[in-house]
Backbone as CSV, one residue per row, in Angstrom:
resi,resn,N_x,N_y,N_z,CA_x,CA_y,CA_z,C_x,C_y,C_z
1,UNK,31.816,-14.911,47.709,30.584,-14.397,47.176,30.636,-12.880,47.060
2,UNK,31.353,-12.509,48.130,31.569,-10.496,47.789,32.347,-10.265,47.162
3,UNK,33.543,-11.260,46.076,33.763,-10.765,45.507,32.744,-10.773,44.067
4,UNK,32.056,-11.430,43.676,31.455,-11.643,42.875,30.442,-10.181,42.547
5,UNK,29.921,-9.504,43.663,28.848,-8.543,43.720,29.482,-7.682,42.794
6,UNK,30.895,-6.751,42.880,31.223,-5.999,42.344,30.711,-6.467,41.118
7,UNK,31.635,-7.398,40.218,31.784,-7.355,38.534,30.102,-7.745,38.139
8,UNK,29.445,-8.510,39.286,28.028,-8.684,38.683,27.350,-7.436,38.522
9,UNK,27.462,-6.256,39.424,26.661,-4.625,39.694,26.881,-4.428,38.492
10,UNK,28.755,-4.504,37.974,28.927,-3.930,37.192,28.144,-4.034,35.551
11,UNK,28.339,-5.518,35.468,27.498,-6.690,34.087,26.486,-5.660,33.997
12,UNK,25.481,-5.772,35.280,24.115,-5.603,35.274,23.703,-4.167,34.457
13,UNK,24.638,-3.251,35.266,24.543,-1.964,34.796,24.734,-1.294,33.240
14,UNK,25.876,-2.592,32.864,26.124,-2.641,31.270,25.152,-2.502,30.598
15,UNK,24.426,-3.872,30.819,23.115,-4.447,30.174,22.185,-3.424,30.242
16,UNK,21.664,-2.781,31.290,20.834,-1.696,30.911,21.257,-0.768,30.467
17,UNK,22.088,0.085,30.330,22.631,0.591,29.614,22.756,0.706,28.268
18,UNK,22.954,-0.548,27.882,22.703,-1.246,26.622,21.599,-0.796,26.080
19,UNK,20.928,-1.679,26.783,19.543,-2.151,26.178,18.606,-0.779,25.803
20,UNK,18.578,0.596,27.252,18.622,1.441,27.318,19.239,2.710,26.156
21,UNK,20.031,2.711,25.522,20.725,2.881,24.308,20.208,2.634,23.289
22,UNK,20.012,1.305,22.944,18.723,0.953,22.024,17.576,0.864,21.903
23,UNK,17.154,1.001,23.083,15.441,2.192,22.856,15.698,3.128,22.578
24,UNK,16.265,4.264,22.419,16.627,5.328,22.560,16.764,5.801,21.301
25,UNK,17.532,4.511,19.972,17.876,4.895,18.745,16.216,4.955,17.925
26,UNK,15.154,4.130,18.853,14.100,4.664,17.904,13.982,3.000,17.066
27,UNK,12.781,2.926,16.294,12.725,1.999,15.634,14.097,1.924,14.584
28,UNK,14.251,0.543,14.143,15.737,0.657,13.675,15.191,0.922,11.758
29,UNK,15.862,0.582,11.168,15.966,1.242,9.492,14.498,0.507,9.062
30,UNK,14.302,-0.461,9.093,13.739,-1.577,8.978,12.726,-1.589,9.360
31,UNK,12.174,-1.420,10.550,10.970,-1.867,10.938,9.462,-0.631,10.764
32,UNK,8.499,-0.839,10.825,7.839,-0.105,10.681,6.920,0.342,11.901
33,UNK,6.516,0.974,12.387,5.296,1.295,13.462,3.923,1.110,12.646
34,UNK,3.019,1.098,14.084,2.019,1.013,13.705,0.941,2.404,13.251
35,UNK,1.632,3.281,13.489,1.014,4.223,12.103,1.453,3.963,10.941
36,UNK,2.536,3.459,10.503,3.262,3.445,9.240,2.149,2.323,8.583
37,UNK,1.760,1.581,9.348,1.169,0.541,8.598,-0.448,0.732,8.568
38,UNK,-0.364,2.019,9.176,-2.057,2.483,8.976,-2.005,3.475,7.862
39,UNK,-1.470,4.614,8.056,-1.272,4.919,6.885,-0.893,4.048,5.303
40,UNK,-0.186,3.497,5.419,0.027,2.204,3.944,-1.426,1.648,3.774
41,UNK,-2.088,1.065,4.625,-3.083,0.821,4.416,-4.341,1.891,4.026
42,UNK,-4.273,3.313,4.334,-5.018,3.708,4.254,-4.894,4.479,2.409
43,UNK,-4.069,4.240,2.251,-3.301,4.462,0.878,-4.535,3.140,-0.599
44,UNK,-4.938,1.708,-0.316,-5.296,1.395,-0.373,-6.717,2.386,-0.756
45,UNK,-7.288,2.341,0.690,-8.676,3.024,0.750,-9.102,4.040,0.105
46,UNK,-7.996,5.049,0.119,-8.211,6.066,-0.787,-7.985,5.819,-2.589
47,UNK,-7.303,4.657,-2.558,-7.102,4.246,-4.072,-8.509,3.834,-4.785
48,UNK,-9.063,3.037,-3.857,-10.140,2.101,-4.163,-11.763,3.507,-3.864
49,UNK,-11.097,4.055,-3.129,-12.520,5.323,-3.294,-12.479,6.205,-4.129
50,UNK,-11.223,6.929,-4.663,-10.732,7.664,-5.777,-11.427,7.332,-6.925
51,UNK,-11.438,5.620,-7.343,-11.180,4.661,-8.218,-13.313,4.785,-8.347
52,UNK,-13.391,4.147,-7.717,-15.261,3.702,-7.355,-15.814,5.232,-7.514
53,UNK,-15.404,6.407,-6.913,-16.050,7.841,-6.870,-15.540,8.692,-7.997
54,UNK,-14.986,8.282,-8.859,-14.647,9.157,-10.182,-13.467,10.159,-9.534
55,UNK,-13.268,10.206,-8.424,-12.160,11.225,-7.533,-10.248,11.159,-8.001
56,UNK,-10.528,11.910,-9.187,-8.788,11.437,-10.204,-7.967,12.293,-9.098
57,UNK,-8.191,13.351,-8.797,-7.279,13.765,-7.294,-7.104,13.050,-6.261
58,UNK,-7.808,12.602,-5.995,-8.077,11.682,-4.427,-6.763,9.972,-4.878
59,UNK,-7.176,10.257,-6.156,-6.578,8.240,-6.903,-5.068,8.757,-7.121
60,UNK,-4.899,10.058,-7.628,-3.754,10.386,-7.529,-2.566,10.787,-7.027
61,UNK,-3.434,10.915,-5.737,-2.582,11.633,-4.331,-1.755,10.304,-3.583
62,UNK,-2.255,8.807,-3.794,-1.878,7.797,-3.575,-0.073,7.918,-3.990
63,UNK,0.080,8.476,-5.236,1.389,8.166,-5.504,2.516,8.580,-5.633
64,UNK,3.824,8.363,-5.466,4.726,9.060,-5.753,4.318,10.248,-7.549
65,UNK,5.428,11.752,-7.532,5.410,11.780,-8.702,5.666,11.602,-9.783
66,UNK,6.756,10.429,-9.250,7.764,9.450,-10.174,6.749,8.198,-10.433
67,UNK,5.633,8.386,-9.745,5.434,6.381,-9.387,5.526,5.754,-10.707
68,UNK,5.409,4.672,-11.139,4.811,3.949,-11.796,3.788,2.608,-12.122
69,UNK,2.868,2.906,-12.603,1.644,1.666,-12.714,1.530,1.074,-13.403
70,UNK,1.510,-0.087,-13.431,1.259,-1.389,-14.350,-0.161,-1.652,-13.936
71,UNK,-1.309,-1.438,-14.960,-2.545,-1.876,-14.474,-2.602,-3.335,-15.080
72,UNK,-3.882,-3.917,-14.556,-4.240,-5.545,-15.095,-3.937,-5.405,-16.662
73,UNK,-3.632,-6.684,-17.061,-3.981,-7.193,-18.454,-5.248,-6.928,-18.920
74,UNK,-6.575,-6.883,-18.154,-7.659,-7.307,-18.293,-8.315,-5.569,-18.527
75,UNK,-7.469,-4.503,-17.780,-8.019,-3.385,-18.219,-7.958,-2.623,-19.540
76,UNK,-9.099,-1.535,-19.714,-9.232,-0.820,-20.909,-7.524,-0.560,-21.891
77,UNK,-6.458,-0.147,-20.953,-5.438,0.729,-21.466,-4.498,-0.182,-20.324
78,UNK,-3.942,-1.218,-20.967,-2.863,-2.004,-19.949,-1.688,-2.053,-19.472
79,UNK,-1.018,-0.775,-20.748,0.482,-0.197,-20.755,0.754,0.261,-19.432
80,UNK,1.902,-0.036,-19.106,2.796,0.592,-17.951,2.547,2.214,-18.254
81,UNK,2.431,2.739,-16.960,2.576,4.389,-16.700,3.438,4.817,-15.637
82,UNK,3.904,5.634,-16.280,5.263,6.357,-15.230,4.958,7.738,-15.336
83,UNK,5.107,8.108,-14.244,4.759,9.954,-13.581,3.771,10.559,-13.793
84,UNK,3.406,11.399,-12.486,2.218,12.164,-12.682,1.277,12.217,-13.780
85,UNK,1.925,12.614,-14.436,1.472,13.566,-15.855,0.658,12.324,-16.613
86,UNK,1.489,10.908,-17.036,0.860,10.056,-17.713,-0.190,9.167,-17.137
87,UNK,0.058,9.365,-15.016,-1.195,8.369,-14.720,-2.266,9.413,-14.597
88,UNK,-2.186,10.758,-14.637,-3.434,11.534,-14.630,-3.774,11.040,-16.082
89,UNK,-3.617,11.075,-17.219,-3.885,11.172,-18.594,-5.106,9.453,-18.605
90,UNK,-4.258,8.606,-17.864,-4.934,7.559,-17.687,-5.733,7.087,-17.517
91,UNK,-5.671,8.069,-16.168,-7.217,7.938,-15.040,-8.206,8.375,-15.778
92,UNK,-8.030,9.880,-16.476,-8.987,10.880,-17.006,-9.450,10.047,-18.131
93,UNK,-9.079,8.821,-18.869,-9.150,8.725,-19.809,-10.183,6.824,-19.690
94,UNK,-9.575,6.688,-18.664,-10.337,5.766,-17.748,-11.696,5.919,-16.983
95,UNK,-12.019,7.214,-16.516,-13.062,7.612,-16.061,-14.072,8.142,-17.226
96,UNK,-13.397,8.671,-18.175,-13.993,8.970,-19.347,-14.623,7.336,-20.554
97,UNK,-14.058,6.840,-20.362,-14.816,5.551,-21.184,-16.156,4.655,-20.094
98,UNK,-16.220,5.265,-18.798,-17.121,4.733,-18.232,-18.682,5.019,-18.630
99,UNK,-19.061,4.265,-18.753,-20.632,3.913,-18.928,-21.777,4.414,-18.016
100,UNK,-22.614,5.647,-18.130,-23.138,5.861,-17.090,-24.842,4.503,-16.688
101,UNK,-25.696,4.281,-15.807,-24.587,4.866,-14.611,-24.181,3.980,-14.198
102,UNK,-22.722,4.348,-13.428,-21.483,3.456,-13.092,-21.815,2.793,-11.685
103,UNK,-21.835,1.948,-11.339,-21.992,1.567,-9.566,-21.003,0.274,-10.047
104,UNK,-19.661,0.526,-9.228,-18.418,-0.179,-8.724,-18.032,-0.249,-7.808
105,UNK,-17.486,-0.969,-6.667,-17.199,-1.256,-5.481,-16.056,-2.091,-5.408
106,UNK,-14.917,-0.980,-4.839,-13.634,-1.942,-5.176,-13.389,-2.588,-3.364
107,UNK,-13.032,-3.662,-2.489,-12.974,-3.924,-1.694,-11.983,-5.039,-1.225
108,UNK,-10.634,-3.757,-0.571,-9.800,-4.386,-0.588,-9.285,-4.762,0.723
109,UNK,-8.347,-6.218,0.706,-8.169,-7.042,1.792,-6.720,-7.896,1.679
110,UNK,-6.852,-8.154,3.365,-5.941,-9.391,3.464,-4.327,-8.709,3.194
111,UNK,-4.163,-7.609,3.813,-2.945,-6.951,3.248,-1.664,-7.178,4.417
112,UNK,-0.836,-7.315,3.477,0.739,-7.831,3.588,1.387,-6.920,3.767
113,UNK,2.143,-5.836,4.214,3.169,-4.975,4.577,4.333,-5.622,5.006
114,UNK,5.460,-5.525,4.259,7.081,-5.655,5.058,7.272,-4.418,4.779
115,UNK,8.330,-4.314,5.873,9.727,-3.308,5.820,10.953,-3.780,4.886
116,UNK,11.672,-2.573,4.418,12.620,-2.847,3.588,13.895,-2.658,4.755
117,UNK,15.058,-2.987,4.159,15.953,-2.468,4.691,16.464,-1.116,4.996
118,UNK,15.768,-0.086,3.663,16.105,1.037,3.536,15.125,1.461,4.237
119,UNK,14.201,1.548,5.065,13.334,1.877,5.902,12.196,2.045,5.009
120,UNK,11.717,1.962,3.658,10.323,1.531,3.408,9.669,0.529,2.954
121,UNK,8.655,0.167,2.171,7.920,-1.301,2.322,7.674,-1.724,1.537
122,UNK,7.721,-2.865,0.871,6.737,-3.452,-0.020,5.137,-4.095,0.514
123,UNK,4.261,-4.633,-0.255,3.539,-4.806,0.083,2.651,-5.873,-1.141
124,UNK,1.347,-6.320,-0.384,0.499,-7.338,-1.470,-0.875,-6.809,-0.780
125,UNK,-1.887,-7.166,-1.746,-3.391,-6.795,-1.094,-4.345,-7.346,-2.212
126,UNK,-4.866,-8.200,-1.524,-6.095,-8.929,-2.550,-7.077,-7.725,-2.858
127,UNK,-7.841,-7.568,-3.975,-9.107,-6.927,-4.254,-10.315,-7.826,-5.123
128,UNK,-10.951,-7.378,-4.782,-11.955,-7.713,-4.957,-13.123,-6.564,-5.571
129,UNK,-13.970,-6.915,-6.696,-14.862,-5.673,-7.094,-16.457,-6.331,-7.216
130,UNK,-17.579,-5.213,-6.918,-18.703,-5.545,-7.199,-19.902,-4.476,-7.723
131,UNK,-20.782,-5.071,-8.098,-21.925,-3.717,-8.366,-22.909,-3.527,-7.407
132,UNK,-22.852,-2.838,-6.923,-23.829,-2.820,-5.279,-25.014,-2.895,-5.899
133,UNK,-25.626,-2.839,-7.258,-27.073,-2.399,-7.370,-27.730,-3.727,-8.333
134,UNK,-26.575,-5.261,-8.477,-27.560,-6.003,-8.770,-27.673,-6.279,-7.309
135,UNK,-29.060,-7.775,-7.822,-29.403,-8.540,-6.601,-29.760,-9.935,-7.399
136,UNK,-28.921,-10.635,-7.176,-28.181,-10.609,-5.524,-26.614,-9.801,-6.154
137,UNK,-25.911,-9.346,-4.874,-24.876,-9.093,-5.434,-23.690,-9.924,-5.964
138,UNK,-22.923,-9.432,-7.009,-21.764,-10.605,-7.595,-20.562,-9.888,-7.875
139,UNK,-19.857,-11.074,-7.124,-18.450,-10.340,-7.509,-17.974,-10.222,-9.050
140,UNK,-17.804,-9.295,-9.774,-17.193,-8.945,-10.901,-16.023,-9.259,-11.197
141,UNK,-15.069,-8.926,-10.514,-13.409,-9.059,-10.446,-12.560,-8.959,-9.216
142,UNK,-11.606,-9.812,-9.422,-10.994,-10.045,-8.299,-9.251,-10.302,-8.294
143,UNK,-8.278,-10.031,-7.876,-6.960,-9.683,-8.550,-6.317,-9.105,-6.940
144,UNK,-4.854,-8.767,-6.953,-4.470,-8.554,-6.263,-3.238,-7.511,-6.266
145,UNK,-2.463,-6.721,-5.912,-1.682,-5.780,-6.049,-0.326,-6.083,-5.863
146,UNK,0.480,-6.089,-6.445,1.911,-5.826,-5.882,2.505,-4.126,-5.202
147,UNK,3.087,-4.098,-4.296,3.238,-2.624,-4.369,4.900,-2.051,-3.254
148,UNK,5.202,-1.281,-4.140,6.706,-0.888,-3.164,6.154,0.577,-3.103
149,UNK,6.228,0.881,-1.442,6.160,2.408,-1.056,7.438,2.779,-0.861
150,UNK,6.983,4.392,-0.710,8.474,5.253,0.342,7.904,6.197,0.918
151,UNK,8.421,6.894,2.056,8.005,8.149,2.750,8.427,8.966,1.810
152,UNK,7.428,10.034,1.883,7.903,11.299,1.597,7.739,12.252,2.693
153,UNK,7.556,13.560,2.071,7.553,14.772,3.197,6.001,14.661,3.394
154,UNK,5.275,14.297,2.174,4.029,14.224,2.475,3.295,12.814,3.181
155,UNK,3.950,11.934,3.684,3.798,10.911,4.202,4.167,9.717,3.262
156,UNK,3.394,8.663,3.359,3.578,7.531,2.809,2.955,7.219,1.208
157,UNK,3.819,7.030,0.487,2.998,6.778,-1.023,3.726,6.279,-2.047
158,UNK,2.822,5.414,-2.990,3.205,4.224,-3.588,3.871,4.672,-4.793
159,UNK,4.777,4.294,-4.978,5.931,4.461,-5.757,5.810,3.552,-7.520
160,UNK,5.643,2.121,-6.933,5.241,1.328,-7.876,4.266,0.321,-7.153
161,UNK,3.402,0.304,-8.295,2.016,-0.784,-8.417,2.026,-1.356,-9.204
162,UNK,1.952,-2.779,-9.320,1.977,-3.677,-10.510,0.483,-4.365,-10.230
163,UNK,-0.538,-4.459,-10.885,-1.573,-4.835,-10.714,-2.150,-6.406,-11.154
164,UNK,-2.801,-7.484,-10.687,-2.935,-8.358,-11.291,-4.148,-8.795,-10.837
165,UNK,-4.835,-9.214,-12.206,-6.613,-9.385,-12.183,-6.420,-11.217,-12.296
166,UNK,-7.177,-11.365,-11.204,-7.794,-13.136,-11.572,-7.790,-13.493,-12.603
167,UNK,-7.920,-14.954,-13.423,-8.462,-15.217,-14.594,-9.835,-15.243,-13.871
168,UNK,-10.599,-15.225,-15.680,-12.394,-14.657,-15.010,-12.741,-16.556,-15.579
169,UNK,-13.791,-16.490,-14.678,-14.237,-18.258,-14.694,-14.820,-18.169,-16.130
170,UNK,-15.129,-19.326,-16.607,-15.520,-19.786,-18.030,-17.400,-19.500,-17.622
171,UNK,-17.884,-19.279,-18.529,-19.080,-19.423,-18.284,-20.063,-20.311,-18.896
C-alpha cells in the first residue's frame, strides 16, 4: 500500500495542475460569458428602441460598419444593405415615409445566442410589434431575426441581420 502513495500524490498533483492550467487559459475560443450574452442581447433593445423612437443613431450603433441587412419582404424598401453609409440612407428614408403620429412597439423575445468557433455568435430572436394606443391592443407584426455578431473594440455588434416577418393572417 506505501508503495502505491507515491505515484498516487503524484497522479493527484497532475490533475490539479491540469485542471488548474485550464482555468487559467480563461474561457476557451468558443464559449461566451455572461456579459457577452447581455450585451448581445442588449444590442436587440437598442435596435427595437432606435427603431420605435425615430433614434437613426441609437439603430445604427447596433452594427458593424461593414454590417449587412436584409430587412422583411413585407417592408417599405426590402433590398439587402451593406455598410454604414447605405443602412443610414435606409433608416433616414424609413423614418421619413412614416405617418405621423407614429405609436410602434417593437418587443423582442425568446432569444437564442451560440458561440462560434471563432469566438463570436450567431443568434435568433422572435419579434413581435404593436400600437400601444389602440384598445384593445393588437399585435400588428410578428417575424423573427437571424443574426451573426463579432466583437469589436467597441464591444459587441451585429455584423449581419437577415430579417423575417410572419405571413399576416387572412382576414
Amino acid at each position: 500500500m506505501r508503495r502505491l502513495w507515491g505515484p498516487l500524490m503524484i497522479g493527484l498533483l497532475a490533475a490539479f495542475a491540469s485542471v488548474g492550467w485550464v482555468l487559467a487559459q480563461g474561457p476557451s475560443a468558443g464559449a461566451l460569458t455572461a456579459q457577452d450574452y447581455a450585451e448581445i442581447q442588449q444590442l436587440y433593445m437598442r435596435y427595437a428602441q432606435g427603431t420605435d423612437f425615430g433614434n437613426a443613431e441609437m439603430w445604427l450603433d447596433v452594427f458593424t460598419q461593414d454590417a449587412a441587412f436584409n430587412p422583411a419582404a413585407n417592408n417599405l424598401d426590402s433590398k439587402p444593405q451593406v455598410g454604414r453609409e447605405a443602412l443610414a440612407k435606409w433608416r433616414a428614408n424609413n423614418f421619413a415615409n412614416r405617418k405621423p403620429p407614429y405609436h410602434y412597439r417593437h418587443w423582442p423575445g425568446t432569444f437564442v445566442i451560440t458561440p462560434t468557433p471563432d469566438g463570436n455568435a450567431r443568434g435568433r430572436v422572435y419579434w413581435m410589434a404593436f400600437n400601444p394606443t389602440t384598445n384593445p391592443r393588437t399585435v400588428t407584426d410578428t417575424g423573427f431575426y437571424d443574426d451573426v455578431y463579432v466583437r469589436t473594440a467597441e464591444g459587441w455588434r451585429i455584423k449581419e441581420r437577415n430579417a423575417h416577418s410572419d405571413p399576416q393572417p387572412e382576414k
